[in-house]
N, C-alpha and C positions, 0 to 999 in steps of 0.2 A: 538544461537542468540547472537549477540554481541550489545552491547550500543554504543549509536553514542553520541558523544562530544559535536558536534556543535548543537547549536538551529534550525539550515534550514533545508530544506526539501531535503532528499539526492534518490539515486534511490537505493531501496531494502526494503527501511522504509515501515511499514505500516500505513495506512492513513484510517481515518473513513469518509467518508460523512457526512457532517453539515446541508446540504441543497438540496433542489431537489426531483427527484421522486427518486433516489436513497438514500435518507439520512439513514443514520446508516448502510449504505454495508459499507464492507471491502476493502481494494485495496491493491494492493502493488505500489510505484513509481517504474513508468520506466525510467523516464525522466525528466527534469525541464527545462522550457524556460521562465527565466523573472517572472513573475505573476501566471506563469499556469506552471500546475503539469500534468503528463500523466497518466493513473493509468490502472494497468490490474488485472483482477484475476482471470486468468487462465479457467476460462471457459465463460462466457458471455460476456468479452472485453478479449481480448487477446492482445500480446506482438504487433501483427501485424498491429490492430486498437485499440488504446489506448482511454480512456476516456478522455477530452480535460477538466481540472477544475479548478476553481481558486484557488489559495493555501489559500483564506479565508473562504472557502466554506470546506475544510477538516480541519481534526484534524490529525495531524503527529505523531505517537510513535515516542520515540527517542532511538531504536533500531532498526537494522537488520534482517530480515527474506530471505533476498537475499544476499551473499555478491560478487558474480561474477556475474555478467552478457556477457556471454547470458546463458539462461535455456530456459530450457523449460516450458511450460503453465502448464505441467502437474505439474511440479516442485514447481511453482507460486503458484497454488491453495492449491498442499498441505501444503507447508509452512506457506499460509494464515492460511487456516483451521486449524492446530498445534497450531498458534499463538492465533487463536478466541478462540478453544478450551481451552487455558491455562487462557486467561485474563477472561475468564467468569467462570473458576472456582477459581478462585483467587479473582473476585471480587465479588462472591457470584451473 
């Protein structure tokens, strides 16, 4: 996992839901256009239909869990899950 520099929302970051029926899922970005963020995680939104969100509506780490794209979904979700697994036992 590498740390990202910049404050914006870049694609590989992982992103929390703020808001919605999905609030507190995980995502990874795939993408940014403007205001809106895409987000997949690898099993119920995939790389190929992205979740359509406002970038105020998540919460961005400012680290990497993707740093090439393209992968695969399989790839996505594991990297997710490593990542939830670590931040939940680190933050008790």
């Amino acid at each position: 996992m590498r740390t990202v520099n910049r404050m914006d929302y870049q694609p590989g970051c992982p992103a929390r839901s703020l808001a919605g029926h999905d609030k507190d899922q995980y995502y990874v970005i795939v993408s940014v256009d403007g205001d809106w963020v895409f987000l997949a995680d690898g099993r119920r939104r995939c790389q190929e239909k992205p979740k359509k969100k406002n970038k105020k509506h998540i919460q961005a780490a400012h680290c990497l869990v993707v740093e090439r794209f393209p992968v695969t979904d399989d790839e996505i979700y594991t990297r997710l899950r490593d990542y939830v697994k670590c931040r939940e036992q680190n933050h008790g």
